[in-house]
VEXTIMAR-84916 format. One record per residue: residue in one letter; x, y, z of N, C-alpha, C in turn. Coordinates in steps of 0.1 Angstrom, whole numbers, plus 5000, padded with zeros to 4 digits. Last residue first. Layout:
REM VEXTIMAR-84916
AXYZXYZXYZ ...
END
This chain:
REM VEXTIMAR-84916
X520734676164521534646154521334536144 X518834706182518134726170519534716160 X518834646209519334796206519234806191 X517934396211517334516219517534676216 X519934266192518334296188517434416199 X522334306211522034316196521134366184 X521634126230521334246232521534356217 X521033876216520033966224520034156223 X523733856206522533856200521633906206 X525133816233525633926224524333966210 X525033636248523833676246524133806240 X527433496252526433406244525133456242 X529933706245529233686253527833596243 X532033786224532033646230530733626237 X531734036227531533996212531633816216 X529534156257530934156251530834046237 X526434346252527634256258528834246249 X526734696259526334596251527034486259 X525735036270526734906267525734806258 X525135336251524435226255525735086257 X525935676257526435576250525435456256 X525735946269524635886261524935726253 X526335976303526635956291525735906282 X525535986332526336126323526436096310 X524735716338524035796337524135986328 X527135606339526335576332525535646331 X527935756369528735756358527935766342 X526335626384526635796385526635806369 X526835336382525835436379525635526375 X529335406400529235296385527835386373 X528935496418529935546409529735486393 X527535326432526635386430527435466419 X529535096438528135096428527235196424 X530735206454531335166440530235146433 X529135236478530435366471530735336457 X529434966479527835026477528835196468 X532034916487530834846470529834936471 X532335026514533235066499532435006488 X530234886524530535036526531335126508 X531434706530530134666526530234816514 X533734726546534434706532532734666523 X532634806568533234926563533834866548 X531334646582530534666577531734786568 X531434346596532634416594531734556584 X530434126622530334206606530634316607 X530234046643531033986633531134066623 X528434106663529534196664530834096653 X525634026636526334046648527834126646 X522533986620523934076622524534076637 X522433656605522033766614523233826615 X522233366599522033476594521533616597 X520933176611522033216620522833316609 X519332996595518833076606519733186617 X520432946567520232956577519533016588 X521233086540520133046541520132946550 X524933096549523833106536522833046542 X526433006570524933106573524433146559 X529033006567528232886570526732936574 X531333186581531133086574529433006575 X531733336607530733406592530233276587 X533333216617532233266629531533336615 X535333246602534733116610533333156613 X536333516597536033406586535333326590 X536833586622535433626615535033556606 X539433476626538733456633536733476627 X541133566604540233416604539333386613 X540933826613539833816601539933676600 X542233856633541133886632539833796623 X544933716628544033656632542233656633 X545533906605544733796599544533736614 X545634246599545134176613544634026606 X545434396576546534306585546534226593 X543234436557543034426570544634316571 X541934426530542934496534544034496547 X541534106510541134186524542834296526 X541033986483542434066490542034166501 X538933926469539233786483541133886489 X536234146470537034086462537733956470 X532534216465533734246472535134136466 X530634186436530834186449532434236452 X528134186412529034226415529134246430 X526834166382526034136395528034116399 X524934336356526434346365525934276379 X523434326320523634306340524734286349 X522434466294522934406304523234406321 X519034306278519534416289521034376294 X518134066267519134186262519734296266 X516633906282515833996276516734106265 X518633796300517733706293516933726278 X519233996315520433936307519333856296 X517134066333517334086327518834066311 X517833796349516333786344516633906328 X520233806359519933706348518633726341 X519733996379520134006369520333936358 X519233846404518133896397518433966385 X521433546400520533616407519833736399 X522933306386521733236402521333376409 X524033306364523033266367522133256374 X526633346380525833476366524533436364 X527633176396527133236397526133346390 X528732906387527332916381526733096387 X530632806400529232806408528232846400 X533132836389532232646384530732696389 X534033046395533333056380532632916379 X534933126424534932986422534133016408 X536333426422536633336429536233216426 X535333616394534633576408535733496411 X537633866383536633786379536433696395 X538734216392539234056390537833996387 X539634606390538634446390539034336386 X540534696417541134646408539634566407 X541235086436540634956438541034866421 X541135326439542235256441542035116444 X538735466431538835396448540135336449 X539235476408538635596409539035536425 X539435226396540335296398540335426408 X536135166399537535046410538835156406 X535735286375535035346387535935276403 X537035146354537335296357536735286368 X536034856359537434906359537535026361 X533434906356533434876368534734876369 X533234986330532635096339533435086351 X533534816316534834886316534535026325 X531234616323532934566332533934666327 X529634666305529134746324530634716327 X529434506286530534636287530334706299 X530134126299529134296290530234386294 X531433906303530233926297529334056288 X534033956315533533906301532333876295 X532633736342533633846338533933786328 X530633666363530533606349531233756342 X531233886387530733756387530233726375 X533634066396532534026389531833906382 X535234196429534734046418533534096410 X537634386437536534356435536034256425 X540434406460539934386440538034376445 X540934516483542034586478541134546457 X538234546508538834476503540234536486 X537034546541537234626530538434516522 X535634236552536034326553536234426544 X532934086556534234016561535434136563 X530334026545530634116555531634086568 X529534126513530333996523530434136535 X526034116500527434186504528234096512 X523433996485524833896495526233986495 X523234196456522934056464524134016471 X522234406433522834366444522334276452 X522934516399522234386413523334416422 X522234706374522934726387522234626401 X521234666341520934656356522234656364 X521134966318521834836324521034846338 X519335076297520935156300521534986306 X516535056287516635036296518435026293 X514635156263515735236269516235206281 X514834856253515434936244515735056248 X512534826271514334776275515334836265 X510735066289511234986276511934946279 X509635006320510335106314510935006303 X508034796328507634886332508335036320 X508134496313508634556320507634686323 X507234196321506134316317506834436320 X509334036320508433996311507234056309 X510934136341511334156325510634106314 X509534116360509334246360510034226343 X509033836364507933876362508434016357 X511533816372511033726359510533806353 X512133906396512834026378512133926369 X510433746408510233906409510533986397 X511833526404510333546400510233686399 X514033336416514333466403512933536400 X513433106426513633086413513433226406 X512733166451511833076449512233046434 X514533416463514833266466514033166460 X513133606450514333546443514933446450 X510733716454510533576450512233566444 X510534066445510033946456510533856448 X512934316447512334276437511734126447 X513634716443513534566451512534506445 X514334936424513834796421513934716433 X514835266414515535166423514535016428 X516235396387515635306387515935226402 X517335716373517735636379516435506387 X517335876340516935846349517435686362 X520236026331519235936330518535916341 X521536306340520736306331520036226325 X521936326379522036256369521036286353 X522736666393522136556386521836456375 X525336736406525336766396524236646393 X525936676437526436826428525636836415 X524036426450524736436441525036626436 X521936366467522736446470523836486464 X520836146452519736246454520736386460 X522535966450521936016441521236186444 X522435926478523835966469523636036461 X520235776485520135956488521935976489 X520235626467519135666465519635816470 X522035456477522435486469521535576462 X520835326503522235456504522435496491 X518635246493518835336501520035416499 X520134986484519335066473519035206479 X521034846508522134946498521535016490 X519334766519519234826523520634956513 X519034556499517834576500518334756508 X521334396503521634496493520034606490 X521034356532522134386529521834466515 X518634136533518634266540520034346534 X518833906518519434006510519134166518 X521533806531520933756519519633776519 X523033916553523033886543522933876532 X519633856568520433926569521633966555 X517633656570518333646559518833816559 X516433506590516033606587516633696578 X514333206596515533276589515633416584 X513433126628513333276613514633276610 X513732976642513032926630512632986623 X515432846673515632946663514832896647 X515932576690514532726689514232796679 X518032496670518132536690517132616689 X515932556646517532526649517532556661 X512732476627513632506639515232426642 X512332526592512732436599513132496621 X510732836593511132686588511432636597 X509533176581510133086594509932926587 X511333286554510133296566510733226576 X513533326534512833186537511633246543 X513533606517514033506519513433426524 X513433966495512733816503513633736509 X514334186484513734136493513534066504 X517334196458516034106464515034106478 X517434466437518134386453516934326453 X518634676414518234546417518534526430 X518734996395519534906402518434806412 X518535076359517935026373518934966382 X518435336344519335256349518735216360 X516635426310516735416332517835336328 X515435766291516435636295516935566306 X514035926296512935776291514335706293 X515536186305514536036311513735936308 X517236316297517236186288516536076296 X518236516315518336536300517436416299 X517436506344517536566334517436646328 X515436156353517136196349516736346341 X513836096381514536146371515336226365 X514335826405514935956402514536016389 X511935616415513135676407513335836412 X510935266423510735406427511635476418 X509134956433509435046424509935166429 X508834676447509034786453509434886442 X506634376439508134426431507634536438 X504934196454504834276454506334356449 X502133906448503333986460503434086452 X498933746451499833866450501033856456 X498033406443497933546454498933696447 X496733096448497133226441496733346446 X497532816465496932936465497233036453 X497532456470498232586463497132706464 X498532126480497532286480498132386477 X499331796467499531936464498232036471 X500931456470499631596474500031756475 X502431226457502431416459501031456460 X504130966448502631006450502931126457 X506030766431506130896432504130946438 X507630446428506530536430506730636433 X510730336407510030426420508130416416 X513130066389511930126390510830226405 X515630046374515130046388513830086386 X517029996354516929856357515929896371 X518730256347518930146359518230036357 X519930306310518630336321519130176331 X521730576303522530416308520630406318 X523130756278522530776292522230606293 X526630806270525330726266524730716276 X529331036262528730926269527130836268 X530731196243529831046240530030966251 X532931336268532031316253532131216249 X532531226305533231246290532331316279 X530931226327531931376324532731356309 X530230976326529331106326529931246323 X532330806341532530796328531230956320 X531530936369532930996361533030946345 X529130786371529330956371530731026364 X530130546370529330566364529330736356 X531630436391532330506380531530576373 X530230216403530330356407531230486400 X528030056375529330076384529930196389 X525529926385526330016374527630036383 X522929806398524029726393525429786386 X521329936411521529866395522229836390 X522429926438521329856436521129816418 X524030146430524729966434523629906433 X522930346422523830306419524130116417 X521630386452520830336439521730316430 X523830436466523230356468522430326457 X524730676453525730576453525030416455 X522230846464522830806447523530706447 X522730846490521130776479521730736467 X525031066488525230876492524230826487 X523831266475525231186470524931066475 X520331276480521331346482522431216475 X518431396455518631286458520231326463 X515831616446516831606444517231506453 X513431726419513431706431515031656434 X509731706403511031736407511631756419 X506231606386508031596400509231626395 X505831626360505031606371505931616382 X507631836343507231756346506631736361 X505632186332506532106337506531956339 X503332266319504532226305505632186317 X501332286336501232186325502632136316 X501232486348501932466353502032316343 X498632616340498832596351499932526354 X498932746314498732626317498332566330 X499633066324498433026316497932846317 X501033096356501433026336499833016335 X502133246380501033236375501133246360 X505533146393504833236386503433186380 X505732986423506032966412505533106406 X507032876455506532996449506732976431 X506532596478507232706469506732806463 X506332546516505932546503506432686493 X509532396530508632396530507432496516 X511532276525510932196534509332296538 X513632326502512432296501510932206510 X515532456515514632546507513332466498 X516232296531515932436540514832516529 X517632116518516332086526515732196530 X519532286501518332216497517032176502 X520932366524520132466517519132376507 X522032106535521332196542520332286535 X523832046515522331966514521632026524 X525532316505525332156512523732166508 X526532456474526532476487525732326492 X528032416445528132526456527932556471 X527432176433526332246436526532426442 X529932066438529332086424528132196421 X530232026466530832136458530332196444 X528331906476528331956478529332066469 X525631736447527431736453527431856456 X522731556444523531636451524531656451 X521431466414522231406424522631556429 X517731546408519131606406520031486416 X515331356392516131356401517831426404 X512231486377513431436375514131456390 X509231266355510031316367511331306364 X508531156335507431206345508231296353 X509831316304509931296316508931306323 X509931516281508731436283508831356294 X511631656275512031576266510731466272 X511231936289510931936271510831746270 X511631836312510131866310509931856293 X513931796314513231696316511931706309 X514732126310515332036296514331866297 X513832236334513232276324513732146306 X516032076349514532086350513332156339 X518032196342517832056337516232036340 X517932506347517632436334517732306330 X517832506371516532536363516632446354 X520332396381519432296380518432306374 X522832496352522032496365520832406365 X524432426337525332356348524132396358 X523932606312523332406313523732316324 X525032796318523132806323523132646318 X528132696328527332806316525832756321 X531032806347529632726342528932776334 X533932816340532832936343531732846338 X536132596335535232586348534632726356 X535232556299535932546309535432536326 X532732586284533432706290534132726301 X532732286273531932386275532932496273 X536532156276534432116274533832266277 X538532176286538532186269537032146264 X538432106314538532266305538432286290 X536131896330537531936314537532026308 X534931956352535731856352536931846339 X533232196343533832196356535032076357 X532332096315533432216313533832236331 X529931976322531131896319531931986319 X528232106344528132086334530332016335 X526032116376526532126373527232106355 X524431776388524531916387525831966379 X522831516374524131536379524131686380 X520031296370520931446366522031446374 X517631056361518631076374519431206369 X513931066353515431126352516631156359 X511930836353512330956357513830936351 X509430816323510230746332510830906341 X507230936301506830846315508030816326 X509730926280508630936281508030866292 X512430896272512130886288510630956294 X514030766249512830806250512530796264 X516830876230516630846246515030886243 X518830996210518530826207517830816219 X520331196234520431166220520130996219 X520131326259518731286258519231186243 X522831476260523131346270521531286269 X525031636238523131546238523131456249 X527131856226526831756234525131736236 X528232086211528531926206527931826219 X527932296220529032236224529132096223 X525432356203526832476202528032386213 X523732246213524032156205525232256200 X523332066246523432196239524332166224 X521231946268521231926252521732046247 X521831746298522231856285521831846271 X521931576320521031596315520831726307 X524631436329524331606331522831656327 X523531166325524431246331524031376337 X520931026332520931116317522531166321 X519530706342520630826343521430886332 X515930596342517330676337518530776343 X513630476363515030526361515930556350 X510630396356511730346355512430486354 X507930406376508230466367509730436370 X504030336389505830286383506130346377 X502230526395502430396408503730296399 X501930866403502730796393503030626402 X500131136409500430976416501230866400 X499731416423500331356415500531156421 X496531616432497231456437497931476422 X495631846426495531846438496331726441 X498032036402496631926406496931886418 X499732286390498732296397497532176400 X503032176393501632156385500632186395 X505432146404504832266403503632256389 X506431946433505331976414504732096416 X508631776446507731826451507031886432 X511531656475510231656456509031686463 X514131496484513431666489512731626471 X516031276504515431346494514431426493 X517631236526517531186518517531256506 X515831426549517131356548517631326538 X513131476533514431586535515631496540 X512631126535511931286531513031386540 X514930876528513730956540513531096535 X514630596509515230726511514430766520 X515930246504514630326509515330466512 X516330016477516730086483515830216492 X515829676474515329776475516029876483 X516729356449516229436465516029616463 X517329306427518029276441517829266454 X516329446407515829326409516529216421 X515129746426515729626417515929536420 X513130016437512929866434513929826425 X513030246457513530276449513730116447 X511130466477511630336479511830316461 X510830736499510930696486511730606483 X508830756530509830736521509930696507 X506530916532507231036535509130936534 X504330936508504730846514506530856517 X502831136496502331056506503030976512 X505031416500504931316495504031276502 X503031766492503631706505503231566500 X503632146482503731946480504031866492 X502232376477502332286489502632156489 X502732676465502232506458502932446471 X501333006455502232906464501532806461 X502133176424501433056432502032946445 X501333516419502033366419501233336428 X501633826402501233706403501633566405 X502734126415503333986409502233876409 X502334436408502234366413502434206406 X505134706419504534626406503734496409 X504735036437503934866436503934806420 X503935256441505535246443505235066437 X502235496414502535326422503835326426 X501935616393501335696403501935616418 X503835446377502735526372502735646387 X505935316391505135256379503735366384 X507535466411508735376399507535356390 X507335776426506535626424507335556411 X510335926436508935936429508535786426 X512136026464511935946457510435936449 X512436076494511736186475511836096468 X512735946513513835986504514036096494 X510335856519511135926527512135976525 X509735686498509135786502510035926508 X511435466504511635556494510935686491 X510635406529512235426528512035556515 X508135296526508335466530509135466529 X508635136511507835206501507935316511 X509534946527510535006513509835086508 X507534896545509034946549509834986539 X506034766526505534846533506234946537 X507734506522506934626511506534726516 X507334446552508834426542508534526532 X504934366558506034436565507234496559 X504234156536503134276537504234416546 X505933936538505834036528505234166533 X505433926570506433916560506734006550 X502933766564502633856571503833956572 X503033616533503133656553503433756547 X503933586500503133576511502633526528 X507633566510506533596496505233546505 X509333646544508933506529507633596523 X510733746565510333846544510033726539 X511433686587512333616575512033666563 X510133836603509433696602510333616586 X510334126610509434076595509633936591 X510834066637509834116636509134106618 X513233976637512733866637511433926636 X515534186612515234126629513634046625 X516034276589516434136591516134106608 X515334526587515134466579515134286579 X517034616609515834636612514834546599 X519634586602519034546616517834516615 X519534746574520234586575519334506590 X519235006586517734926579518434786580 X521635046603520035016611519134996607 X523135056590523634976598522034946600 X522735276573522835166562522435026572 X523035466589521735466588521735326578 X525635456595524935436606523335436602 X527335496573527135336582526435326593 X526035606546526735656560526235496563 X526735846522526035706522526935676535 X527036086519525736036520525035926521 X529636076506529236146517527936096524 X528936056477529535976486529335956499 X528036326472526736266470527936116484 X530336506475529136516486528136426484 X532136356463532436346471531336396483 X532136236431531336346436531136356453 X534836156413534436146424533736266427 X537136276396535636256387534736166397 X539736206414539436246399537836186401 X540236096444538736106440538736216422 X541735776447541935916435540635936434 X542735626477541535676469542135776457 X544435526496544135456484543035526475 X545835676521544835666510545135576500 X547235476543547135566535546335566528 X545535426577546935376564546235466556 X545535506607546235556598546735526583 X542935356611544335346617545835336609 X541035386584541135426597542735336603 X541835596556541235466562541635456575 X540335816534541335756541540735696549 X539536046510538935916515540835906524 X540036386508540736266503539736136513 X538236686496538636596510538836496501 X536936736473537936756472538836686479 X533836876488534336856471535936846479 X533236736519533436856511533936776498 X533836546539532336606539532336706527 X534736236532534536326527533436396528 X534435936558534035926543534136166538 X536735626566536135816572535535896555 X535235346572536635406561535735566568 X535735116597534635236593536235326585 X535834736593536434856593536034966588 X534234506585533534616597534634746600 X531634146568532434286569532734356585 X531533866541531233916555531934026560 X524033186452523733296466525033376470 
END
């Protein structure tokens, strides 16, 4: 899965960017289109963010009242823009899914050895739930294994299933991958797609597991046991599978740290357990424990709704560049002091409302772009990425002429900042765009701040990364301009801690003028791509250098 210094932005070809209380330019507008720039303003960016995220569209969750408000609102934005229908005559891609309502029977999960019993409480504790479409899951014994990491990747020498039949039984996991704890494992501490939880959940299911149990760590994970409970307290969103949901295992689900340590001691293993788990050749170790798992499921199948729209490019409009933002977020949930819309400001009113500014950049650009330009909000990316699933698995526009995705997600709204981060740096050639276009602002590109989080993985650009397309998912940097550090620790505090909360909202905290400078950057990025007939690719290391490879027919 924060900002507010107002930079004074160029009304003419030529005018210099400068920054407010007198400091100097930092800008070289060389090969800067300074009237399309111009056009992206903080007062109209300030008031879809507001109005996107006030408690009137009820948090944007995938079917509510919500969605229907939210789609509705992007389709006149883009309207209102000129903007032409992105899929045929349609601003509308439509999505097929399924909300699934799991609710345990037995709201504790009691965990049997031959000592005694360990007992967990629903969301305190532990959070499960099946994305199988049957009305009752009831499993009345099923023995424990702890798989470590629960990994099978056989390009890094490692099998944590090797010699392991957990047919019927559950699965204890660990988040995260070995390369976070020993740099000379995996890919060191840039996580790779075997450190996320999809994919141990998807690896249980191959190896025939009834069920599996992530352990919680709040670091490991990236973020607390808050967002866990928050995101599974109430019901999920899957994609509409021909099986109905057959090829997962029956439950999944996650077991906060101390549960663990407790079940632990209940089998007797020794709390070491997890650390001897981070070696090579470790050997999955079954507890000696045995659970019940009983789940009542209601599910619906329904519609939501991908936001389409473009520019065309031209010269060379079968060729797009799309740019990406998510939509959605919780709805209303859990109540905090009253408060029970999360209204995810943020995450992702923020880049939902950047597709705008960058729409009538575009559109006010000197010189029109000769590809076509792609603007994509997308549903269901808090429920597991669904929206770009669904859109890279029927795209709309070839991928062979699909140029690159441009995501946006989670602007910081802390301040203007001197580098910009790219999140899984070294992946594709979008990153020599995003060097020239950061010079062009007197700006620098660096790689993300924490690489263990798995970032590259966790937003709507992985979908197309998947497919061979490449993807830039890209933010603000950690070298705030801003002298003033009481200021800014002060905002640092008062920001902290509103991922997928209810306290995700815009207040006199957000800094909106270094939001301001990325969207400026992103749309340069673009601009750019678009003047040129070259195709990126990923980088000769990158693990999906194949893909893209084959998309472009080498």
């Amino acid at each position: 899965m924060m900002k507010k210094n107002l930079l004074l932005i160029p009304a003419l070809a030529g005018v210099l960017f400068s920054c407010q209380e007198g400091k100097q330019d930092r800008h070289n507008t060389d090969g800067l289109d300074s009237t399309a720039l111009s056009a992206i303003t903080e007062d109209t960016y300030r008031a879809h963010v507001i109005k996107l995220s006030s408690d009137e569209f009820l948090g944007r969750k995938p079917f509510t009242k919500g969605d229907t408000l939210t789609v509705q609102y992007i389709e006149q934005q883009f309207k209102d823009l000129g903007l032409q229908p992105g899929n045929g005559e349609s601003y509308f891609q439509e999505v097929p899914l399924v909300e699934i309502a799991s609710e345990p029977k037995h709201k504790t999960l009691t965990f049997k050895g031959k000592s005694g019993t360990v007992s967990a409480n629903h969301l305190d504790d532990y959070v499960i739930g099946s994305r199988r479409l049957q009305d009752d899951i009831d499993i009345p014994e099923s023995a424990l294994v702890f798989v470590g990491f629960g990994i099978v990747a056989p390009e890094f020498d490692w099998n944590d299933y090797e010699g392991l039949d957990v047919k019927g039984k559950t699965v204890v996991a660990m988040v995260s991958d070995p390369g976070r704890y020993d740099k000379s494992l995996f890919k060191a501490d840039t996580m790779t797609y075997y450190g996320r939880w999809k994919y141990k959940y998807e690896e249980a299911a191959r190896q025939g597991a009834a069920g599996i149990l992530l352990i919680h760590e709040t670091e490991a994970a990236s973020y607390g046991w808050n967002v866990v409970r928050s995101g599974w307290s109430g019901p999920q969103l899957e994609l509409v599978s021909e099986d109905d949901g057959a090829s997962f295992a029956e439950f999944e689900g996650w077991i906060s740290n101390e549960t663990s340590k407790k079940l632990f001691q209940l089998a007797g293993v020794s709390p070491d357990i997890m650390e001897e788990a981070k070696k090579p050749g470790f050997k999955a170790v079954p507890l000696d424990v045995t659970t019940s798992v009983g789940i009542h499921n209601t599910f619906r199948k329904s519609t939501s709704n991908n936001v389409i729209a473009k520019i065309e490019g031209s010269k060379r409009p079968e060729e797009v560049i799309i740019y990406t933002a998510h939509w959605d977020h919780l709805g209303v949930g859990e109540s905090v002091d009253g408060d029970a819309i999360y209204n995810g400001a943020i995450d992702n009113a923020a880049g939902v409302s950047a597709l705008f500014e960058i729409a009538k950049a575009f559109q006010a650009a000197q010189v029109k772009p000769e590809r076509s330009i792609v603007f994509l909000a997308v549903t269901a990316e808090e429920e597991g990425l669904l929206g770009s699933a669904y859109y890279s698995q029927h795209p709309i526009y070839p991928l062979n002429k699909t140029i690159a995705n441009l995501n946006m997600d989670a602007f910081s709204a802390l301040g203007a900042t001197k580098d910009v981060s790219v999140v899984g740096i070294g992946q594709t050639e979008i990153e020599d765009y995003v060097e020239k276009s950061a010079a062009k602002f007197g700006r620098v590109m660096k790689g993300e701040s924490d690489p263990t989080s798995g970032g590259f993985y966790r937003s709507d650009h992985f979908n197309f990364v998947k497919v061979g397309v490449p993807g830039l998912f890209m933010g603000a940097g950690s070298e705030l301009l801003s002298s003033d550090t009481a200021d800014i620790e002060r905002r640092r505090e008062a920001l902290a801690g509103r991922y997928h909360t209810v306290m995700d909202e815009v207040d006199e905290n957000w800094d909106f003028g270094g939001i301001l400078e990325d969207i400026r950057l992103f749309f340069d990025i673009g601009y750019t791509m678009s003047m040129e007939s070259t195709f990126p690719n990923f980088k000769a290391k990158s693990e999906f250098k194949e893909l893209g490879d084959k998309r472009l027919g080498l």
